[in-house]
C-alpha positions as CSV (number, residue, x, y, z in Angstrom):
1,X,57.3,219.7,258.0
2,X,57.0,222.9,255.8
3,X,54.4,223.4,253.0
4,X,56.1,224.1,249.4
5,X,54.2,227.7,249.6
6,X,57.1,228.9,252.4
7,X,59.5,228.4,249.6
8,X,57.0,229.8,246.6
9,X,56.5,233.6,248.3
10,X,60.3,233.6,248.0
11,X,60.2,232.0,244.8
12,X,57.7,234.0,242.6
13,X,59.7,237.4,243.6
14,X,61.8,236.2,240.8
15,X,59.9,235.1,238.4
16,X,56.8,236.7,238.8
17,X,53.8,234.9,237.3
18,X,55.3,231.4,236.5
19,X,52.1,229.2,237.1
20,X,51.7,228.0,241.0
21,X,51.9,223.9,240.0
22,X,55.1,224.6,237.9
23,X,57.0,226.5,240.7
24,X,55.9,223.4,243.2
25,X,58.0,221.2,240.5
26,X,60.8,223.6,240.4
27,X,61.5,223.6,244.2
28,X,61.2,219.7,244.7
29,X,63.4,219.4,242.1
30,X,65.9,221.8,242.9
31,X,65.9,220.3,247.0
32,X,65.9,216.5,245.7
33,X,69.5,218.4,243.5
34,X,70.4,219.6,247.0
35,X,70.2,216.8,248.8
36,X,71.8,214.8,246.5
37,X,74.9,217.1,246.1
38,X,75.2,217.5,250.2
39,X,73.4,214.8,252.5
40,X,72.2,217.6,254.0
41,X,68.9,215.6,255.3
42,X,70.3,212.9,257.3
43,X,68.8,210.6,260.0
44,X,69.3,207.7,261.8
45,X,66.5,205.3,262.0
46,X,65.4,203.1,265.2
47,X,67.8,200.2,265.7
48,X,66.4,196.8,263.8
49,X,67.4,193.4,265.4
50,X,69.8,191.5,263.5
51,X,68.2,188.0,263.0
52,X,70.4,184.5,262.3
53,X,70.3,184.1,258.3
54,X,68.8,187.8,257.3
55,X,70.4,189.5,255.1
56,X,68.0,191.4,254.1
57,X,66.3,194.9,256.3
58,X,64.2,197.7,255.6
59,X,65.4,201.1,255.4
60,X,62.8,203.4,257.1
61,X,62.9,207.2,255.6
62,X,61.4,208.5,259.1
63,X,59.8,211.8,257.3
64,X,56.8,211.3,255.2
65,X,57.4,212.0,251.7
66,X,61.0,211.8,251.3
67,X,62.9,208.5,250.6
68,X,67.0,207.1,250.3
69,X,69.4,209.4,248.5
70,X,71.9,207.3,250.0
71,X,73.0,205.2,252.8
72,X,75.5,206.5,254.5
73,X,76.9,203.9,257.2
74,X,75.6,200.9,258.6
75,X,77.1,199.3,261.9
76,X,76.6,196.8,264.7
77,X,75.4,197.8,268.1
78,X,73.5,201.5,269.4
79,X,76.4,203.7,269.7
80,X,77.8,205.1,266.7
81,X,80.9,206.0,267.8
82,X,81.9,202.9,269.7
83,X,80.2,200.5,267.1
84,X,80.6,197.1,267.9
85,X,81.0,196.1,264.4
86,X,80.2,197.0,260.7
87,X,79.5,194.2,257.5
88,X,81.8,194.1,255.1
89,X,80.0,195.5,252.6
90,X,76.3,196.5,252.0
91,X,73.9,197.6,249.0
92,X,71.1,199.0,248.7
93,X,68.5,196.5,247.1
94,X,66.1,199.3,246.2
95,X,65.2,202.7,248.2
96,X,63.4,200.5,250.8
97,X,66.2,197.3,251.0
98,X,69.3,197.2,252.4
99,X,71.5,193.9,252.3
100,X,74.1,193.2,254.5
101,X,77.2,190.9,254.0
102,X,78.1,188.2,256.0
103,X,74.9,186.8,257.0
104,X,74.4,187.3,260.4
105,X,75.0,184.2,262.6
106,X,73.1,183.2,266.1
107,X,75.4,184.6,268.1
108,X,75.4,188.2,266.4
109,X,71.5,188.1,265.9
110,X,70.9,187.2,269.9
111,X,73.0,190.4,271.3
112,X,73.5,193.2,268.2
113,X,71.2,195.8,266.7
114,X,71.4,197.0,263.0
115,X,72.3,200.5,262.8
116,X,72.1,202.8,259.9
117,X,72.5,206.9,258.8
118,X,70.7,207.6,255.5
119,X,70.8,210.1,253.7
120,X,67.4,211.6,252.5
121,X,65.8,213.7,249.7
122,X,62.1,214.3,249.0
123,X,60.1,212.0,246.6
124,X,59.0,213.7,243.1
125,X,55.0,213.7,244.8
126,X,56.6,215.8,247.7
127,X,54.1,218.5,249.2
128,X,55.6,219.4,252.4
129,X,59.7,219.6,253.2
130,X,61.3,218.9,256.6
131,X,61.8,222.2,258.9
132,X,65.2,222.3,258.3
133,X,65.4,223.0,254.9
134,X,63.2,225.8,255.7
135,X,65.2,226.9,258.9
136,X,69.0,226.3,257.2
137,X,69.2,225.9,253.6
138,X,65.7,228.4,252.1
139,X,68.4,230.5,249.8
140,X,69.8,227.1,248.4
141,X,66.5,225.5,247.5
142,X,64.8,229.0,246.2
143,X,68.4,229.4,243.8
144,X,67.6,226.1,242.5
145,X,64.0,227.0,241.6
146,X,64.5,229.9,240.5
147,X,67.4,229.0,238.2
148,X,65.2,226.6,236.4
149,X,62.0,228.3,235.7
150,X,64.3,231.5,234.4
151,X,65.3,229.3,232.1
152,X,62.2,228.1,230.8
153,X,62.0,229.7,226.8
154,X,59.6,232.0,225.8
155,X,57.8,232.8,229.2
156,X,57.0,236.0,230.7
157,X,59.0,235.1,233.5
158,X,62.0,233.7,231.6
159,X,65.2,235.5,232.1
160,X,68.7,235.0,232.1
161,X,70.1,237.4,234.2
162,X,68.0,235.9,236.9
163,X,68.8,232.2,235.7
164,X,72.2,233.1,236.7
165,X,71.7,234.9,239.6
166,X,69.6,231.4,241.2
167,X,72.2,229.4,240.0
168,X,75.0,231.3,241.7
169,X,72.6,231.5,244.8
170,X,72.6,227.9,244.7
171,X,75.9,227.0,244.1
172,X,77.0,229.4,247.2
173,X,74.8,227.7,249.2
174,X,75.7,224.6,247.7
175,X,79.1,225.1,249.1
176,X,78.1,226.1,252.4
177,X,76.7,222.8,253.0
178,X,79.3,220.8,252.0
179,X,82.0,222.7,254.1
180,X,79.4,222.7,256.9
181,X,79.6,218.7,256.0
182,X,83.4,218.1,256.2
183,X,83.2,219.7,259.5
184,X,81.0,218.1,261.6
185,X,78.8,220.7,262.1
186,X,76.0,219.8,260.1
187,X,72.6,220.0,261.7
188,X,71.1,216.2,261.6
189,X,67.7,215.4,262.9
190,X,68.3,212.2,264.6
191,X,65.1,210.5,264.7
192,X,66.1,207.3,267.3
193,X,65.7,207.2,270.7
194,X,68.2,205.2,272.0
195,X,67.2,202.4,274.5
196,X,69.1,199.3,276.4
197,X,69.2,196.6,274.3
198,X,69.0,193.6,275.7
């Protein structure tokens, strides 16, 4: 995890003297944008057993301080590729429910595990953001920060020259990640480590 100060330095070089607690605001909300727009932040939690009349599991964030943006895919068995089987439909209860149609029965709950990809974005209390937000995607959330606080009326800092400027930073990057997206070569942090299940 990264502290939001990696992003400030980059941050306050465009809008120089915009209060410290205000520019924190402005890059969680411009990566929680992010991560919305893209899935950038994805993982795959550790398998759950399926159990005979559950409908109902928890969805585990893995990273401290972010939560669901959205769930991605949910399927039967611990490859994810040769899936053994999917619901028919889910929903997401709330950010920390997921529930699952058909019911599972005895015979699916004694041999499957639940699988699930999630899609992730940082909580508004965020104080630290996952490396590779840092590593692969510091122009996009920076643009996004600095876009809003250039906008802000009436501030030393305001300006909209540089309000555009983020914005197009932003949406370049914006891009980027959803071509990156559409072919397969997003970086995902996998967070399972895949065992026999038995």
């Amino acid at each position: 995890m990264v502290n939001l100060d990696d992003f400030a330095t980059r941050v306050h070089l465009w809008v120089t003297g915009a209060p410290a607690p205000l520019v924190a605001t402005a890059i969680v909300d411009a990566t929680i944008q992010f991560c919305e727009e893209t899935h950038v932040l994805q993982v795959v939690p550790d398998p759950q057993a399926l159990r005979a009349g559950q409908d109902e599991y928890d969805i585990d964030p893995v990273y401290p301080g972010m939560t669901l943006s959205r769930v991605l895919k949910v399927w039967y068995g611990p490859d994810e590729f040769f899936a053994r089987g999917h619901p028919l439909w889910w929903e997401e209860v709330d950010p920390k429910t997921l529930r699952i149609h058909p019911m599972p029965d005895e015979s699916a709950a004694r041999h499957e595990p639940l699988m699930m990809r999630l899609a992730l974005k940082p909580e508004r209390t965020a104080t630290q953001l996952p490396d590779e937000l840092a590593r692969d995607w510091m122009d996009a959330v920076v643009g996004g920060a600095v876009m809003r606080l250039a906008m802000t009326p009436d501030q030393p800092y305001s300006s909209d020259a540089n309000a555009q400027k983020g914005a197009a930073m932003y949406t370049l990057w914006k891009g980027k990640a959803r071509f990156e997206g559409t072919k397969l070569r997003m970086r995902r942090d996998h967070k399972v480590a895949m065992r026999k299940w038995e």
